[in-house]
C-alpha positions in Angstrom: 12.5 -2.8 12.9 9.6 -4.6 13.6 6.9 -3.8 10.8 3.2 -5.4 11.2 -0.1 -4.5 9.6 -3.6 -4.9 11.0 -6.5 -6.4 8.9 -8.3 -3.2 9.0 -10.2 -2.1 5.6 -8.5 0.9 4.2 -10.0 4.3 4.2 -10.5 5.3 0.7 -10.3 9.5 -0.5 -11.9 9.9 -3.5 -10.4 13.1 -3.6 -6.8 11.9 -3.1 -7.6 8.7 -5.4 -5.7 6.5 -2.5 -6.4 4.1 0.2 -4.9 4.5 3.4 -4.1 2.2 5.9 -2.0 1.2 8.7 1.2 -0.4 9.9 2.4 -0.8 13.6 6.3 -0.4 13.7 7.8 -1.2 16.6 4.6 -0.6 18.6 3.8 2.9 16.7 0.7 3.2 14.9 2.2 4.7 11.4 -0.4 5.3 8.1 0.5 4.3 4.8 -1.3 5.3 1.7 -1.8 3.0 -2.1 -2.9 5.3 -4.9 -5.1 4.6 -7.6 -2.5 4.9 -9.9 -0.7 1.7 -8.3 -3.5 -0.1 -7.7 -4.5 0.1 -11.1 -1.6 0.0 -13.3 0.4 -3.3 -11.1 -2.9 -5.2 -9.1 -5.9 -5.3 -11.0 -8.4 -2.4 -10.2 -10.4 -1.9 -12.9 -11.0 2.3 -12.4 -10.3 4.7 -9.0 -14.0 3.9 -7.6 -14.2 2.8 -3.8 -15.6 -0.9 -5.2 -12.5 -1.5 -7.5 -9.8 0.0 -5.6 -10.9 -2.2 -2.0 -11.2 -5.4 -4.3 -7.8 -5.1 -5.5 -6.1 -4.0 -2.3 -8.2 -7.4 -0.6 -7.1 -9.6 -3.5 -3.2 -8.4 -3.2 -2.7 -7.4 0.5 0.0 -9.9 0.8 1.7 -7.9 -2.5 0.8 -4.8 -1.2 2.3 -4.7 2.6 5.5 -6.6 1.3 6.5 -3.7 -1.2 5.1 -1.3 1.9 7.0 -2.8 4.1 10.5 -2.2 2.5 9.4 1.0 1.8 8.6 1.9 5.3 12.1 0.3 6.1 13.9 2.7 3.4 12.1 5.7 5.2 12.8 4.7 8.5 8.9 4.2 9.2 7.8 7.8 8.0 4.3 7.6 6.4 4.5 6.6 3.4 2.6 6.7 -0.2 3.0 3.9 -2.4 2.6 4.8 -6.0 3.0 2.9 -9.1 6.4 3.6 -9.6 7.6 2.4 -6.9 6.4 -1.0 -6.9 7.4 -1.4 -10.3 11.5 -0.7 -8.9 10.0 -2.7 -6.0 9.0 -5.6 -7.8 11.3 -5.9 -10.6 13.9 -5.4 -7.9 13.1 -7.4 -4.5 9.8 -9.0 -4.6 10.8 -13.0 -4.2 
């Protein structure tokens, strides 16, 4: 499986708290969604406002599409949500 992830900014709901964005697997355009929650609690975002949530994503995009990535691989590329408690397992798990 073939997982990449254009540098487009996320899409933020306020009334989801998450930011979406995508990944191309194997050619497919699939969307992925960070919450709030995750972004908060494991990469810095200081509250669920649009300003906060986009800086953390930007700052750990690397962090972010690696723990989305093997999630997207457990799925087999179904859309996805990542939320904090999975990139806590994630991280205290597989992150290298």
């Amino acid at each position: 499986m073939q997982i990449n992830f254009p540098k487009e900014v996320p899409e933020y709901s306020g009334r989801e708290l998450t930011l979406a964005f995508p990944a191309m697997v194997d050619g497919e355009r699939v969307e992925c969604m960070i919450t709030a929650e995750a972004l908060e609690d494991h990469f810095g975002a200081a509250s669920p406002r649009i300003e906060d949530m986009l800086g953390a994503f930007s700052t750990h995009r690397e962090r972010i599409e690696a723990a989305t990535r093997r999630l997207l691989s457990e799925t087999g590329a179904q859309c996805v949500v990542l939320r904090s408690g999975y990139v806590r397992f994630y991280e205290a798990n597989w992150r290298a």
